[in-house]
C-alpha positions in Angstrom: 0.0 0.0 0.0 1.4 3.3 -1.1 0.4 6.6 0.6 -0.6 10.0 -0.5 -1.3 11.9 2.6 -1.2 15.6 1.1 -4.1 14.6 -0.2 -6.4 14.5 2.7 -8.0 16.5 5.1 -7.2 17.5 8.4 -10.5 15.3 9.5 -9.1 12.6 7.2 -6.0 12.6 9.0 -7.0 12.7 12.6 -9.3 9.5 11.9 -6.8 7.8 10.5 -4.8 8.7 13.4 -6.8 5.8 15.3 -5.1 3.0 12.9 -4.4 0.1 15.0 -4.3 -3.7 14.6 -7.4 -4.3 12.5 -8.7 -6.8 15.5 -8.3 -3.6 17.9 -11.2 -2.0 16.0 -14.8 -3.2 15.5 -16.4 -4.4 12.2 -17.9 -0.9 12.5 -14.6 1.0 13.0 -13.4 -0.8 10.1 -15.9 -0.2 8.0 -15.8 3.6 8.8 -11.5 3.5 8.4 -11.8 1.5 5.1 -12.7 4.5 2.9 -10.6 6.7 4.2 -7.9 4.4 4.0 -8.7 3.7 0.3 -8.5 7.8 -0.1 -5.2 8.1 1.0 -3.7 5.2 -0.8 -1.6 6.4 -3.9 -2.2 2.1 -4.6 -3.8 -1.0 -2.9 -3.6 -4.4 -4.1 -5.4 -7.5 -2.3 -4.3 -10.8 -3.3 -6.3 -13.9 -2.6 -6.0 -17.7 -2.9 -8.6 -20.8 -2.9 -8.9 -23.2 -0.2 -7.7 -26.1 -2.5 -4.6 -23.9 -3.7 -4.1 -23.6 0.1 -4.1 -26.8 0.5 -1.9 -28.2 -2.6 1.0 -26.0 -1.3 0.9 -25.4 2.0 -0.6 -21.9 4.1 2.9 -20.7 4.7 3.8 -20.8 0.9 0.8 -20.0 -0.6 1.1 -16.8 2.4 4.5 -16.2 1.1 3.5 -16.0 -3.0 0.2 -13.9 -2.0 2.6 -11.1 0.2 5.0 -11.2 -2.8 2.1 -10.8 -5.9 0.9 -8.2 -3.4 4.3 -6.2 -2.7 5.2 -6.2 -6.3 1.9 -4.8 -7.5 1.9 -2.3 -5.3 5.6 -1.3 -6.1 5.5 -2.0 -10.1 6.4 0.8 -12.0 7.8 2.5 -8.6 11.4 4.2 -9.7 14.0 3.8 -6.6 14.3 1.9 -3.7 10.4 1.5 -1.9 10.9 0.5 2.2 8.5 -2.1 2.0 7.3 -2.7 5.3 6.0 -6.5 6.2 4.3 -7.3 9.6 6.3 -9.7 11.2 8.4 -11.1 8.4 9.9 -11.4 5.5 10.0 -12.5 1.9 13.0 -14.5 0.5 14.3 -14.1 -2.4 12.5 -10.2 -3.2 14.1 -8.0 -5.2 13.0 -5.0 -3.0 14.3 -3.7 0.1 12.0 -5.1 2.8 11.6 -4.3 6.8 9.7 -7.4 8.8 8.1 -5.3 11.7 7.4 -7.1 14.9 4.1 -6.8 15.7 3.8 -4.1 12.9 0.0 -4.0 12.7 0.3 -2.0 16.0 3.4 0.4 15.6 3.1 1.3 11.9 0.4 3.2 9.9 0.9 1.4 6.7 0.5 -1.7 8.2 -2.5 -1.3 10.2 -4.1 0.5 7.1 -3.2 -2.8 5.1 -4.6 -4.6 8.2 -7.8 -2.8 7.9 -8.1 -3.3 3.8 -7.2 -6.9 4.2 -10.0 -7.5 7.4 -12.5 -6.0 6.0 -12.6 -7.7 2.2 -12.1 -10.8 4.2 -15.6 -10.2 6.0 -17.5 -8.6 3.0 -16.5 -12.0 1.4 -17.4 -14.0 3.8 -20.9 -12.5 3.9 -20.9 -12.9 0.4 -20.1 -16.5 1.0 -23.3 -16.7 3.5 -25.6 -16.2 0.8 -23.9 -19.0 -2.0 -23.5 -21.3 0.7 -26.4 -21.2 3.3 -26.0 -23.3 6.7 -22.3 -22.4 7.7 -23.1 -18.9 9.2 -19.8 -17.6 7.3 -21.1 -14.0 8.2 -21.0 -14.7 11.9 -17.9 -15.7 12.3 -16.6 -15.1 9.1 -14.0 -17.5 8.8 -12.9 -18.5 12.3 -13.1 -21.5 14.1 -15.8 -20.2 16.5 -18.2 -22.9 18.3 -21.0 -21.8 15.5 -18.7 -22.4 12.8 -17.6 -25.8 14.5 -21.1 -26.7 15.0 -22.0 -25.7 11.6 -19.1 -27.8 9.9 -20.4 -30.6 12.1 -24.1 -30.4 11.4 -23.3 -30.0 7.5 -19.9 -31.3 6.9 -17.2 -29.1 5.0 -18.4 -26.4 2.3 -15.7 -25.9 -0.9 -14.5 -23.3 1.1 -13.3 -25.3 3.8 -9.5 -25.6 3.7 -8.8 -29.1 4.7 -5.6 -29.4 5.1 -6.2 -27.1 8.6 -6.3 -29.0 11.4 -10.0 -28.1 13.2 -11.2 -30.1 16.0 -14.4 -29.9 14.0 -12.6 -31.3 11.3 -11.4 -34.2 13.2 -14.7 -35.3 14.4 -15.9 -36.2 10.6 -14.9 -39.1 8.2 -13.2 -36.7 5.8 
């Protein structure tokens, strides 16, 4: 995520003052941060991957590609060196200067504002997800392993979104 901060107001810039770890906020705060977010991004890119692409290679890898697909769109075409800042580790093998932040999502702007971008697709999917497949209440816990959505996987079984290569309780109760 590239920033463009001239370009915003002082109101802008003092609510986006309270930028924190996405799961600091409510759905509600997030929602409300999003735009403004979006507003003072010179570019955002979200990268995404299927359960079964998941599970073929792995979270960590697939994580890994995804955060470098990510980092180079948002860099391509970007003269000079870029201090691409990563919460809590690195790439290997990047061609760009890269910082892995410790807890990053809580000390640094750009990563909670990619925190925010990232948290909040991830639920508007996962209500989207709700209405294609009914029965797993994706848009209450959109996508963690909450007692509904244990319940659900065990009253239904796994949906195609399902990764099953993650090792669920829920998961171990069924005959997968």
């Amino acid at each position: 995520m590239l920033f463009d901060y001239e370009s915003l107001t002082t109101r802008e810039l003092r609510s986006l003052s309270a930028l924190n770890d996405s799961k600091q906020h409510t759905a509600q705060a997030r929602e409300e941060l999003y735009p403004l977010v979006l507003r003072s991004a010179t570019r955002v890119v979200v990268v995404s991957r299927c359960a079964s692409g998941i599970d073929a290679r792995g979270l960590h890898v697939t994580n890994l590609a995804a955060l470098r697909d990510a980092i180079r769109g948002v860099t391509a075409g970007v003269p000079g060196e870029v201090a691409c800042l990563l919460d809590g580790f690195s790439v290997p093998e990047f061609e760009r200067p890269q910082r892995a932040v410790i807890n990053g999502d809580a000390t640094s702007a750009a990563i909670a504002a990619a925190s925010i971008v990232a948290k909040v697709t991830r639920d508007r999917y996962m209500h989207h997800a709700d209405v294609l497949h009914p029965g797993w209440s994706f848009a209450e816990h959109v996508g963690y392993s909450t007692p509904v959505h244990r319940e659900a996987i065990l009253r239904q079984g796994v949906s195609p979104l399902h990764r099953m290569s993650f090792r669920s309780l829920a998961y171990q109760q069924l005959a997968l």
